[in-house]
C-alpha positions as CSV (number, residue, x, y, z in Angstrom):
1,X,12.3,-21.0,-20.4
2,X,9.3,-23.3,-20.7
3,X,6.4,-23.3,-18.7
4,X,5.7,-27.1,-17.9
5,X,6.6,-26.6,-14.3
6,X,3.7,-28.4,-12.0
7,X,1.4,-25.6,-10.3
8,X,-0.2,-27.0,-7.6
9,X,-2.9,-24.1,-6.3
10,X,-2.3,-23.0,-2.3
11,X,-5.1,-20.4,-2.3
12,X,-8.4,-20.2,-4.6
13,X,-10.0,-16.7,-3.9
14,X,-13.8,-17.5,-4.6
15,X,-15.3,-14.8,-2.9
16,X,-13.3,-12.7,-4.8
17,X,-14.3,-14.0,-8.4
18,X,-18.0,-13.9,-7.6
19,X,-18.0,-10.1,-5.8
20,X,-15.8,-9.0,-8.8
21,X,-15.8,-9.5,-12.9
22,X,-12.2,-10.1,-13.9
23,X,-11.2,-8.0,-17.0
24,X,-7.5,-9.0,-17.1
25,X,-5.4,-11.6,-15.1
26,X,-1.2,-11.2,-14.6
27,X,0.9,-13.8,-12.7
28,X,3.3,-12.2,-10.1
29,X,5.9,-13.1,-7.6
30,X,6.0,-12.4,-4.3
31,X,8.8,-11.5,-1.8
32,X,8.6,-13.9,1.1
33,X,10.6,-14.8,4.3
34,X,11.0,-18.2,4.7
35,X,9.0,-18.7,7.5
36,X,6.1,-17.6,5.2
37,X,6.4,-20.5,2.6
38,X,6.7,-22.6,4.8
39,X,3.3,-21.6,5.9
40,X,2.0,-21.5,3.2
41,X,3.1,-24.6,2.1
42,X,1.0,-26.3,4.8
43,X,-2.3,-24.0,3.9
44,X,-2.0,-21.0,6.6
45,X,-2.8,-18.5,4.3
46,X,-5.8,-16.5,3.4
47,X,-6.8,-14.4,1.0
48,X,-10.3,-13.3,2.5
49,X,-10.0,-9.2,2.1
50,X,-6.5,-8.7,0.5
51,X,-6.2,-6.2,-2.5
52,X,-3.5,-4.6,-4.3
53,X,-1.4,-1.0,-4.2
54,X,0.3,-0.1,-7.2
55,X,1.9,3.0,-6.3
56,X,5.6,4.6,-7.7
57,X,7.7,2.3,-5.9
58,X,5.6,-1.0,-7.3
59,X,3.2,-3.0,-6.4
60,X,2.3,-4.1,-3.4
61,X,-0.3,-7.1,-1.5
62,X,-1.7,-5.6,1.4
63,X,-4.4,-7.6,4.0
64,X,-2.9,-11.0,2.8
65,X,-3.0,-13.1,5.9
66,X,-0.3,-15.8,6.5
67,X,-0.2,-17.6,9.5
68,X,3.0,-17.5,11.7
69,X,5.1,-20.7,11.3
70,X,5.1,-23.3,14.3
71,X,8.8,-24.3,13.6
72,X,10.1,-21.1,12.9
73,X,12.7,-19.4,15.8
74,X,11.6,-16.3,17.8
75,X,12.3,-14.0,14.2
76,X,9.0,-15.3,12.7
77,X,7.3,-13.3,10.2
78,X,4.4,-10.8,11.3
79,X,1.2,-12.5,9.5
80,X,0.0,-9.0,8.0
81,X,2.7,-7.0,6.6
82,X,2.9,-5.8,2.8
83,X,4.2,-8.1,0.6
84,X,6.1,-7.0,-2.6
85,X,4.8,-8.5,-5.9
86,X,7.2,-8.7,-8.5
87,X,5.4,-7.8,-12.2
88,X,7.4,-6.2,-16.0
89,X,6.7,-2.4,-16.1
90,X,4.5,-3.2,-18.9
91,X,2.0,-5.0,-16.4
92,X,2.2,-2.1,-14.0
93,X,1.3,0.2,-16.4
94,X,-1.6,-1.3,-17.5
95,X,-2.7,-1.8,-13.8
96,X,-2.3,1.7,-13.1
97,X,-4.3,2.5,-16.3
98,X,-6.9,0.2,-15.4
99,X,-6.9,1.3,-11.9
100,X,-7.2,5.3,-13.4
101,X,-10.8,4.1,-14.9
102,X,-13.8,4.4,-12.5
103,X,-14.7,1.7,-10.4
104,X,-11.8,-0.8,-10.9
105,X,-9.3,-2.2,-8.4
106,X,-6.8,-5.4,-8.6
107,X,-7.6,-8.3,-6.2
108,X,-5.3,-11.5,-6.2
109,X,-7.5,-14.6,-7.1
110,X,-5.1,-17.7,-7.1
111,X,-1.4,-18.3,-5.0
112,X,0.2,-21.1,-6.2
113,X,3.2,-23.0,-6.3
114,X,5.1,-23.2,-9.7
115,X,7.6,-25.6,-9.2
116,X,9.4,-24.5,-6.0
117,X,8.4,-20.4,-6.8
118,X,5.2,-18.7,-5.1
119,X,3.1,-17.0,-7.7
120,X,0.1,-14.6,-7.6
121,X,-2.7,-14.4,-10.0
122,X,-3.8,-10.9,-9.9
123,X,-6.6,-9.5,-11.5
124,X,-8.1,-6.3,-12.6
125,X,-11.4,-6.5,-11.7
126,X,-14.6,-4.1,-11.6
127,X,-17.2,-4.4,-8.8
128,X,-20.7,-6.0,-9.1
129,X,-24.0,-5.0,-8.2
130,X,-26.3,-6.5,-6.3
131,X,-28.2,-7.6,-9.5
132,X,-25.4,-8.8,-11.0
133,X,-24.7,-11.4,-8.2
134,X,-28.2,-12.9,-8.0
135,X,-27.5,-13.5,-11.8
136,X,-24.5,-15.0,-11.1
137,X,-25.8,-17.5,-8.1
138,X,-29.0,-17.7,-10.2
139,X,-26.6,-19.0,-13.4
140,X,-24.6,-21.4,-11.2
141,X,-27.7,-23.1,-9.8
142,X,-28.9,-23.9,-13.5
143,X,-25.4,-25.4,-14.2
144,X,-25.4,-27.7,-10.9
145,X,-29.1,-29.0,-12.0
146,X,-28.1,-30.0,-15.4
147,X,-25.3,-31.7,-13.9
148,X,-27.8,-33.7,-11.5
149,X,-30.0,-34.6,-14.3
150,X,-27.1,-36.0,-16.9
């Protein structure tokens, strides 16, 4: 199966990338109603705090925020719930053995569309310190000047 669907990105989770450092990415499905893609579609969704369980039954988005559907009957979906994400047992096991080493947690980063599927990008990330994110706001100052001055 080739991969030259078009991905057209829903969801960019910045605050995520400059909190964390991304050690590893995976691309997941997700398990939605209806009534969520369509929301999603339109841009009701957030990111902002959601995270990921891995636990024996799979893995799991939790805190992923998706806006009830204006057009959907009275059987909408509720905005919070869990969300199943659909990842190889290979994946999951290197999540959980990522997840075993201190100080590391999976945050999603992306949701897109691939063609007409929702995706994921997850990541296994590691918390940064305070001195790591002056570096980082430090380092992305420098690249906007040299932009200005070309």
């Amino acid at each position: 199966m080739a991969d030259d669907k078009p991905i057209r990105v829903l969801i960019d989770n910045r605050q995520g990338r400059f909190e964390y450092f991304l050690l590893g990415t995976f691309e997941a499905g997700l398990v939605l109603l209806g009534s969520e893609v369509k929301s999603l579609r339109i841009g009701k969704g957030a990111l902002g705090d959601a995270h990921v369980e891995i636990g024996e039954d799979g893995a799991w988005i939790v805190n992923f925020h998706i806006a009830p559907y204006t057009h959907a009957n009275r059987n909408n979906h509720e905005p919070m719930r869990r969300r199943r994400l659909l990842l190889h047992q290979h994946e999951l096991s290197k999540l959980r053995k990522g997840i075993a080493e201190r100080g590391q947690t999976v945050i999603p980063t992306k949701l897109y569309l691939k063609g007409s599927r929702v995706k994921v990008e997850i990541a296994l990330a590691k918390g940064k310190k305070l001195h790591d994110k002056r570096a980082t706001i430090k380092d992305r100052d420098a690249r906007r000047e040299l932009r200005e001055v070309r």
